[in-house]
matplotlib code that plots the C-alpha trace (Angstrom):
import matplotlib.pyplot as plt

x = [0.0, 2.5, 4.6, 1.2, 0.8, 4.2, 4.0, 0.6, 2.0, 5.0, 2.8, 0.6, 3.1, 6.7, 8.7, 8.8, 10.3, 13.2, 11.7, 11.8, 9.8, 9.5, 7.6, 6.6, 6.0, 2.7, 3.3, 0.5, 0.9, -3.0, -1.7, -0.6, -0.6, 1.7, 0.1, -0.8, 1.9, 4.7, 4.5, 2.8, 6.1, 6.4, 5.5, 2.5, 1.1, 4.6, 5.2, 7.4, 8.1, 8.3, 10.3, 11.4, 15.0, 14.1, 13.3, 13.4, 11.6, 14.3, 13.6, 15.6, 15.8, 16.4, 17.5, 15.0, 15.4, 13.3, 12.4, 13.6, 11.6, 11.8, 10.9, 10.6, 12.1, 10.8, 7.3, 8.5, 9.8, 6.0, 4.1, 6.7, 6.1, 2.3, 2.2, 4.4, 2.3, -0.7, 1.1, 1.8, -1.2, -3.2, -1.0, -1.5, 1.8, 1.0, 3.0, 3.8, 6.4, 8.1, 8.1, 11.2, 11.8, 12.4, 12.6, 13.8, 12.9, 14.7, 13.6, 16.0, 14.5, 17.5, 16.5, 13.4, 13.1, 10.6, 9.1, 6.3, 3.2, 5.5, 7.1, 9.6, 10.8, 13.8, 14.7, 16.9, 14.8, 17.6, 16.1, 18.1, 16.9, 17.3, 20.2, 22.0, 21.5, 20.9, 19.1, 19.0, 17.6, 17.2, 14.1, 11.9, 8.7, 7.5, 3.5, 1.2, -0.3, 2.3, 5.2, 3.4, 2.5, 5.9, 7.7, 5.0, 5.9, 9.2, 8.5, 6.3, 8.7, 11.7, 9.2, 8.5, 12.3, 12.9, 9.8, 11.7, 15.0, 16.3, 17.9, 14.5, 12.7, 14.6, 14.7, 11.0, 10.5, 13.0, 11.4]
y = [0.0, 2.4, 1.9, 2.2, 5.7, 6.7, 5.8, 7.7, 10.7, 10.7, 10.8, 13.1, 15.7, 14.7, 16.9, 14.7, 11.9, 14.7, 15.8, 19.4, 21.9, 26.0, 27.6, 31.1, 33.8, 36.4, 39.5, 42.0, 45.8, 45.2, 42.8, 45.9, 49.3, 52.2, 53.5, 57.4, 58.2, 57.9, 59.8, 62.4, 64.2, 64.4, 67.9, 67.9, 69.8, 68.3, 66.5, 63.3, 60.5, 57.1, 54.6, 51.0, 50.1, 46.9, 47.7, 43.9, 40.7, 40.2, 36.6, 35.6, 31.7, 30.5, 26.8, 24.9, 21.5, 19.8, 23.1, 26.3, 29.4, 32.1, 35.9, 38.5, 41.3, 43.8, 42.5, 42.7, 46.4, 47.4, 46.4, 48.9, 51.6, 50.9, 50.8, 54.1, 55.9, 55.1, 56.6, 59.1, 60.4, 60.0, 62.5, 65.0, 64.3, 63.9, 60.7, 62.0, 60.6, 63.9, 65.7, 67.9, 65.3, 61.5, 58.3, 55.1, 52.1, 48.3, 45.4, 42.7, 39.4, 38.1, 34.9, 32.9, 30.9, 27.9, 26.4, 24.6, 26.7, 30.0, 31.5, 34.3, 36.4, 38.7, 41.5, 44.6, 47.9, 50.4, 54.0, 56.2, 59.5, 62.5, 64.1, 61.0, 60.1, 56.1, 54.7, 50.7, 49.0, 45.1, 43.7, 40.7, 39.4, 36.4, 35.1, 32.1, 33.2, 31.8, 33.2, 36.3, 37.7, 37.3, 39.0, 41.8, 42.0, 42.6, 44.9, 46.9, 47.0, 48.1, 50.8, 52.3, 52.6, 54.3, 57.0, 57.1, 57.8, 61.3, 62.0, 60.9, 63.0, 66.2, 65.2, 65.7, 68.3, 70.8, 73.1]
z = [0.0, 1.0, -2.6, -4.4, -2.2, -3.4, -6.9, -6.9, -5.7, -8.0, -11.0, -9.7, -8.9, -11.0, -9.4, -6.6, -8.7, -9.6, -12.8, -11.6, -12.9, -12.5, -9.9, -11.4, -8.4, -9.6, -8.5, -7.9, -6.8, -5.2, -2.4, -0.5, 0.0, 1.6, 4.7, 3.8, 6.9, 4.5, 2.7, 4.5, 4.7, 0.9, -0.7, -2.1, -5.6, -7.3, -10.3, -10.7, -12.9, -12.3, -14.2, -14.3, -14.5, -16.7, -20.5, -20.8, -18.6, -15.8, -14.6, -11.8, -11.2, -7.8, -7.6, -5.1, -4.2, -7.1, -9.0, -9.7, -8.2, -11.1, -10.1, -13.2, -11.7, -14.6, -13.1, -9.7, -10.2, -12.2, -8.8, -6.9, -9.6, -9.1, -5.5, -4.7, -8.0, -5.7, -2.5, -4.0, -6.3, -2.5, -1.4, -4.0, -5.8, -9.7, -11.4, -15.0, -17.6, -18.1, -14.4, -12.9, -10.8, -11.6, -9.7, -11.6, -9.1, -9.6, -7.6, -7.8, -6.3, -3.6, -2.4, -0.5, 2.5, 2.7, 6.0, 6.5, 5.1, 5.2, 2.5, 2.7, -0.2, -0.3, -2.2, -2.6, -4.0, -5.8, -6.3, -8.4, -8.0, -11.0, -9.0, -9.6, -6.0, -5.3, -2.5, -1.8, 1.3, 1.2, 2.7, 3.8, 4.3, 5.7, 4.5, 5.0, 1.8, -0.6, -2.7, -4.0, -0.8, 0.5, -2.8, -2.8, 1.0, 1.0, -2.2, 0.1, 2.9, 1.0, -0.2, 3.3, 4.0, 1.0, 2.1, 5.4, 4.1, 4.3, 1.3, -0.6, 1.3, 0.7, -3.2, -3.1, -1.1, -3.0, -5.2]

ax = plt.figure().add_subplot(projection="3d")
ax.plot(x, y, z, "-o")
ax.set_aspect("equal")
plt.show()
């Protein structure tokens, strides 16, 4: 009985039997959203523009043991543009392609963790501001919810330090 249960399960789901397959991580800039507070201290009645650093899909493959866990960081990066656009707009702060002021965000996906029904995603956010000013903070998030909540975590994460860092801050609040 017990071979029959294995067999069973290792046609059922081959990457058990070392077939290996990929595991693609969603990403959706929905999951969360960037409490009003932070950017609260932002200047409002401004104009910026927000960019992604990828022109091109960015997938980043992370060995796992039977599969790989692939990340498109272009994606990853368009959920941060989406979410801080949102942020921002709720604080009065227009998001136009041409703007005095320009913010070029790149989320590159760092690593996971895997436990029992938690999944933790890593990342590293890079803003390069239009003074030629860049700001990176790497970041974390642990979720029940699966892979996507725990990329779009750390995505949002990485997104309140970078509202909290100084030297943001006085880039948008010049003139």
């Amino acid at each position: 009985m017990r071979a029959f249960l294995r067999l069973t399960c290792l046609m059922a789901f081959p990457a058990l039997a070392g077939c290996g397959m990929q595991v693609v991580v969603p990403t959706n800039p929905n999951n969360y959203s960037i409490d009003p507070g932070a950017v609260a201290r932002l200047r409002t009645s401004q104009s910026v523009g927000l960019k992604n650093g990828y022109a091109e899909p960015a997938p980043r493959e992370m060995p796992m043991r039977h599969n790989t866990l692939v990340v498109d960081q272009k994606q990853l990066t368009e959920t941060a543009v989406a979410m801080l656009e949102r942020a921002l707009q709720k604080q009065g702060i227009s998001t136009v392609q041409q703007a005095d002021k320009s913010v070029t965000l790149r989320v590159r996906a760092q690593g996971y963790t895997m436990q029992v029904f938690r999944w933790t995603g890593k990342v590293l956010l890079e803003a390069q501001l239009g003074d030629g000013t860049l700001i990176s903070y790497p970041n974390e998030s642990l979720s029940p919810k699966g892979w996507e909540n725990a990329f779009d975590g750390a995505v949002l994460f990485a997104l309140n330090d970078l509202l909290a860092d100084e030297r943001f801050v006085a880039y948008m609040n010049r003139p």
